[in-house]
N, C-alpha and C positions, 0 to 999 in steps of 0.2 A: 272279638268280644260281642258283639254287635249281633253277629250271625248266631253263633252262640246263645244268645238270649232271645232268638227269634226260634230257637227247635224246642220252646217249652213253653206249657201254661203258665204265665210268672200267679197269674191268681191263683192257679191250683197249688203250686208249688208253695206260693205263703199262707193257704189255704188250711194245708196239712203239716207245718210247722206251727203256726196260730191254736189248732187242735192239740199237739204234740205240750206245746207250752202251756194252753188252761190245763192238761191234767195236773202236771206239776204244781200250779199253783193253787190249785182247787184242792189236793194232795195238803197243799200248803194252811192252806186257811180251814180245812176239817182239823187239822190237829189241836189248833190253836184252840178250839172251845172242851177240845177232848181232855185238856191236861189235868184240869181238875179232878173228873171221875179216873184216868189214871191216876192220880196220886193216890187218891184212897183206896186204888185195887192193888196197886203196887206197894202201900206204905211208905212213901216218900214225900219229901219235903220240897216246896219251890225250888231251892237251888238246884237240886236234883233233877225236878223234872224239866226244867229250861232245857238241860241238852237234847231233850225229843228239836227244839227247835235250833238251838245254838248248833248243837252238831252236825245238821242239817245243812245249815249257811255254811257252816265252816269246811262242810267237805267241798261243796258249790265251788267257795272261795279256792280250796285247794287245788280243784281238780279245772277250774276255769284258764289259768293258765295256761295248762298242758291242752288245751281246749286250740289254742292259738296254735300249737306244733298240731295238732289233729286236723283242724280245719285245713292245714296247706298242705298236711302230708296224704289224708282220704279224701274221698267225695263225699259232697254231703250223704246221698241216700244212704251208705253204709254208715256212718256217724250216725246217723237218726236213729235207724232200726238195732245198732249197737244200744244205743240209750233208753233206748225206750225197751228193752229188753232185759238190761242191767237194772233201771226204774220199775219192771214188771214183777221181777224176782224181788227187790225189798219190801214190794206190795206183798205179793205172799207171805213172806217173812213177818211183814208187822202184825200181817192178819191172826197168823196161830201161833205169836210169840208167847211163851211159859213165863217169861218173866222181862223184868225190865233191861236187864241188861241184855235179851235176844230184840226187845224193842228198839231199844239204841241203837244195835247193829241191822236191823234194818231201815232204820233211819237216814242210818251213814250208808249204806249201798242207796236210797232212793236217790240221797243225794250226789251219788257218785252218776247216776243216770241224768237228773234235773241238772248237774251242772257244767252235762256238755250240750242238752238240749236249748238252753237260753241262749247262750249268747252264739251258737248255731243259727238259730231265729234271726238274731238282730244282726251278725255278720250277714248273710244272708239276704236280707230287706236289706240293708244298707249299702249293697251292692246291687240288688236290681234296681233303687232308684235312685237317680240325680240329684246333689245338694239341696237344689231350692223345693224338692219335692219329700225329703225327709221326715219333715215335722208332720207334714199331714201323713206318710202313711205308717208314720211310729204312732201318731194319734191315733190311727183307725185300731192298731195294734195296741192300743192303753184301753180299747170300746170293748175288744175280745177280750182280754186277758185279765179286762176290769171288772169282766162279768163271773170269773171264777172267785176269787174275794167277794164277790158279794153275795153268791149264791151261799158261797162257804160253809159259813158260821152256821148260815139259819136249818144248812141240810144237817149240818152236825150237832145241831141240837136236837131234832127231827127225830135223825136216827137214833142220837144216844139215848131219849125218852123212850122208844121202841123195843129200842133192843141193848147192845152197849156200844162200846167206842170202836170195839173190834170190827162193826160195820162197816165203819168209815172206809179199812182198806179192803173189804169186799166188796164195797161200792166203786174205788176207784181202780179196782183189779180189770174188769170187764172190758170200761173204759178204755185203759191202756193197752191192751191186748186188740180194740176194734182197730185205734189209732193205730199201731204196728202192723196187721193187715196191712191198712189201706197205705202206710209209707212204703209196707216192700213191692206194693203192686203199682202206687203211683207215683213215688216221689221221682226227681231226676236232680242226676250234677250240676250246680251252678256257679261250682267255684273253681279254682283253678291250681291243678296240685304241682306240687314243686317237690323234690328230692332234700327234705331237710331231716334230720336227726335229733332227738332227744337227750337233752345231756341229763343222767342219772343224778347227776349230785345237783345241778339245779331243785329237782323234785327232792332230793331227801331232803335241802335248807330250805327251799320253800315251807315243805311240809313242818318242819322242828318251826319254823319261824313265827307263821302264823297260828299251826296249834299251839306253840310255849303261850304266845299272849294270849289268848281266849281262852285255855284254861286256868293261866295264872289270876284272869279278870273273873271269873268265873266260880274260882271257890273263894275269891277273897272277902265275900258274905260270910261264910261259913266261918273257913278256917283262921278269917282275919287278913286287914290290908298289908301290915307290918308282919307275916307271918313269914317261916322260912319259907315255907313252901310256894307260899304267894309269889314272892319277891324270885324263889329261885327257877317256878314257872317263865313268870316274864321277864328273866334277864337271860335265859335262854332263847325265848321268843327272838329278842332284841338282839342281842349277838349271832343268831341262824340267820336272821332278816337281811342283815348289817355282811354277812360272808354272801349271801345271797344276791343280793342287789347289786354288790359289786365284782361280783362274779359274770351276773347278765351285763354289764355295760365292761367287759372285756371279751365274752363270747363274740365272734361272725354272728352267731346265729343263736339270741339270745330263746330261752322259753317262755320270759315276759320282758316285752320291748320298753325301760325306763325311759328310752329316749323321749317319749312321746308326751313327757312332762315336761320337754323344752319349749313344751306349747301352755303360754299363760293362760287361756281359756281354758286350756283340755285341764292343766291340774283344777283351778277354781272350780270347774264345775264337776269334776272329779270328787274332791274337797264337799262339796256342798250336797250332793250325791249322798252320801255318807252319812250328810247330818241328817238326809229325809230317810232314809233308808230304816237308819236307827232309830229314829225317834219314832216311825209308823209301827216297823215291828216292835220295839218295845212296848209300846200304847199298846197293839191288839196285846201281847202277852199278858201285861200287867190286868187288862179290864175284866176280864175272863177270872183271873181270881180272886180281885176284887167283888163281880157282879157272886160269884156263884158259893167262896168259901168269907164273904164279911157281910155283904149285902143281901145274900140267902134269895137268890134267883137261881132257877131254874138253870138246865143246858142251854133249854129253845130258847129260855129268853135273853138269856145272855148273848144268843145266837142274833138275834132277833135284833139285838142291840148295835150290831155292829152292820145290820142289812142296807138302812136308809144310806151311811156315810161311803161303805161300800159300791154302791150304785151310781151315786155322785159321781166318784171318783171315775166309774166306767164311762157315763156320759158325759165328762167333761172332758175327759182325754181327748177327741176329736176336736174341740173345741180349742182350748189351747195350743192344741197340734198346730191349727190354720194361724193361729192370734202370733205363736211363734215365727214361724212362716213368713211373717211382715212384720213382727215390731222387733226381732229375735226377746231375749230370755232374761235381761235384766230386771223388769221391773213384773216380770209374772213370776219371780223369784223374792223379790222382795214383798210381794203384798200376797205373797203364797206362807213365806217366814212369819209373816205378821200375823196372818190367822192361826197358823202353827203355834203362837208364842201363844198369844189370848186363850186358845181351848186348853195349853197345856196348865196355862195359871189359872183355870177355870176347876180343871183335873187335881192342880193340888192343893184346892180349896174345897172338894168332895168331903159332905159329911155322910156319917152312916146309916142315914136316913133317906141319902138323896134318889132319885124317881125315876126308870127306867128312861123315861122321854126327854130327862135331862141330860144322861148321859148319853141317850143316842145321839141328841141336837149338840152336843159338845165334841161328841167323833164327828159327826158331820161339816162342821165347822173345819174341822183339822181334816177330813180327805178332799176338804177343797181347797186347801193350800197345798194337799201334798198332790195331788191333780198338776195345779198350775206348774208342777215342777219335775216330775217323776222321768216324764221321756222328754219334756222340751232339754232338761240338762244335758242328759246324754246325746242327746243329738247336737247340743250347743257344741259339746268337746268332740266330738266326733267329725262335723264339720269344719273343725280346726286344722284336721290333719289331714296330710297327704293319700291320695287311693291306697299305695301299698303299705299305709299304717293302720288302716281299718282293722283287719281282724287282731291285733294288737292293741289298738286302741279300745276295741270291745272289750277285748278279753281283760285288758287294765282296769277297767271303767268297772266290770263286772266282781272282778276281784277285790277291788279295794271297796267299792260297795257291799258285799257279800261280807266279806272279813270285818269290815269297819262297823258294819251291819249287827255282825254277829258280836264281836266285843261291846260295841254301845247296848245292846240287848243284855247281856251278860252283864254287864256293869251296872244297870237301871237294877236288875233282881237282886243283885248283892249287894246293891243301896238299904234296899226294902228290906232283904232279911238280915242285913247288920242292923238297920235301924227297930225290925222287930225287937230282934233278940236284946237291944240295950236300951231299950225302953222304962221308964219309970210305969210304964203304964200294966197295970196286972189281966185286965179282961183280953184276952186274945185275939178278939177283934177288932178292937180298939188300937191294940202293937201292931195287927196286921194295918191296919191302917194308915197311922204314923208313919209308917216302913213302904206302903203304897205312897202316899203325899209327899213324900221325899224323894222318892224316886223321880216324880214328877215334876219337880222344882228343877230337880237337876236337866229335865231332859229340858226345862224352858228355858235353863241357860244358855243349850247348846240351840237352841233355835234363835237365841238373840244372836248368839255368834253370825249365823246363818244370814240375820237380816244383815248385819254389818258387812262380812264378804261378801252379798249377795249385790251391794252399790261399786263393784269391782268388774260385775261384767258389763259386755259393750251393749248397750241401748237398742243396738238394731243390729242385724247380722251382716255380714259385710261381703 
């Protein structure tokens, strides 16, 4: 192993995974200001247009599993330029889609590319370096990857004042294509492949499991929580999940390793993963149409809005990398929750008057709790488990963050437009709003949650 790791650049190597990973997520954070000027090109309503983002996570979530049989069965450099290629073609696709339903589907292909490209990244770094050196080089990896959210927003406002949204994927088309170059000319193998198989019905109960819940969470804005559909969405979810999981814990050779919840850190901060995950991307989704269809701001500035908290969150990442590193993740978890809780009760007390710099300094508040906690988590539970549970452990960690991710998102909008739509209130901006502040209530519930598990992990890393 040893020798192995001495026939390669390990910096170039994380070098061009680090670049691989900001397109996706830069990919990521243009859409988010985009959704508004889509709805009015496309005609659609919030519920509607979340799956540009829900369905995105949710293929992430699908396809991250099977991510775990890829990583042991290829080398990395074919995995990369496989992904980044599959990622290339839904860029196209987004770019000269006719209608929404060709924008969806290239959504779900982007995300079929971004969701073998992540936790490739972090398997990957998580293997070149040594436990006690984790924290700081997932930090330096929160510096990069912190920089693509934060450029995000403000370039997709930019563009969409220029020209329109369609930009957005011909601006990140180029990119992906340089990045693909340079992985098929420089990347190199640094993992180690093994003879395993893919079990087919794993993937088809995966797949029913966690699409049944995110989309049964998903229209039950619309269609209603008590409706059949709702209900009959997620009790499919639930019984595919339910054949699933205990299907992997009788396979030799599962396609997502349950076992690695035998580790009470790995679930906890697995668990609490989830709460940060949801509650970040719900915040950017909701602010966005908040700032641009109730508060009557601009793209740029709603872009603009989310640039200060964005940035934080880049340059802190190194910082609690190291802070991790020596005290581990208990209390940069709880007084991460705590700022999370305060911005969110601050969000669902937004009147419809309130001032650009109040709500930037309110997200900003909030991506420095979600800083303190984003990669120290995952590195907490990761450092729980055994060498050959790593890319299992990722791939867990990824999946249930993604999915848990994408259902908390979905749920936050169907807060909002049920509470729109049953509103006493008659001015439309005013429902929109109601239906935004409830949303928000609910997600500062889940962040008290958050603080409370969050006095559950250990004080210092052991």
């Amino acid at each position: 192993m040893i020798s192995e790791k001495q026939s390669f650049n390990r910096n170039l190597i994380v070098g061009i995974l680090l670049a691989a990973s900001f397109v996706t997520l830069l990919n990521q954070t243009l859409i988010i200001i985009a959704i508004p000027p889509i709805m009015n090109d496309f005609q659609i309503d919030p519920s509607q247009a979340q799956w540009l983002t829900t369905a995105f996570m949710l293929t992430n979530g699908i396809l991250i599993p099977v991510t775990a049989f890829l990583i042991e069965r290829f080398s990395s450099k074919h995995l990369l330029i496989a992904a980044l290629s599959v990622f290339s073609i839904g860029t196209l696709i987004g770019a000269i889609a006719p209608s929404f339903s060709y924008l969806l589907v290239a959504r779900i292909v982007q995300g079929m590319g971004a969701g073998i490209m992540m936790p490739l990244m972090q398997t990957v770094i998580l293997t070149l370096f040594p436990p006690e050196k984790r924290g700081s080089a997932m930090g330096m990896v929160g510096l990069v990857t912190g920089f693509a959210p934060a450029i995000g927003p403000t370039l997709a406002g930019l563009l969409i004042v220029q020209f329109s949204w369609r930009s957005l994927f011909y601006t990140v088309l180029p990119v992906a294509l340089i990045v693909l170059v340079l992985a098929f000319f420089l990347m190199k193998n640094v993992t180690q492949q093994k003879q395993v198989k893919i079990d087919i019905a794993s993937v088809i109960f995966s797949t029913l499991g966690w699409g049944g819940l995110l989309y049964g969470f998903s229209i039950a804005g619309t269609a209603g929580w008590t409706s059949a559909q709702t209900l009959g969405a997620i009790g499919v979810g639930v019984v595919a999940l339910a054949i699933f999981i205990t299907r992997q814990l009788k396979l030799t050779q599962p396609m997502l390793e349950f076992r690695v919840f035998n580790s009470p850190m790995f679930l906890i901060t697995t668990i609490l993963s989830v709460f940060v995950f949801a509650i970040m991307v719900g915040t950017q989704t909701l602010l966005p149409i908040f700032a641009q269809d109730v508060a009557d701001f601009t793209a740029l500035e709603s872009g603009l809005m989310l640039l200060p908290g964005a940035l934080i969150m880049g340059f802190m990442s190194p910082i609690t990398g190291k802070v991790f590193d020596k005290f581990g993740g208990k209390w940069l978890s709880v007084i991460g929750f705590s700022l999370i809780t305060m911005a969110l009760i601050l969000y669902a007390n937004l009147s419809l008057n309130a001032s650009l710099i109040w709500i930037a300094t309110i997200f900003t508040i909030m991506m420095i709790g979600v800083s303190m906690m984003m990669m120290p988590l995952m590195t907490a539970g990761i450092n729980a488990l055994p060498p050959h549970l790593i890319p299992h452990g990722t791939a867990m960690n990824n999946t249930i963050r993604m999915v848990g991710g994408s259902i908390g998102t979905a749920t936050l909008i169907s807060v909002m437009s049920y509470a729109s739509l049953n509103t006493s209130l008659q001015q439309p901006k005013q429902a929109a709003m109601e239906g935004i502040q409830n949303a928000f209530m609910l997600a500062s519930v889940l962040a008290v949650l958050g603080i409370l598990l969050a006095f559950k992990l250990k004080s210092k890393k052991q």
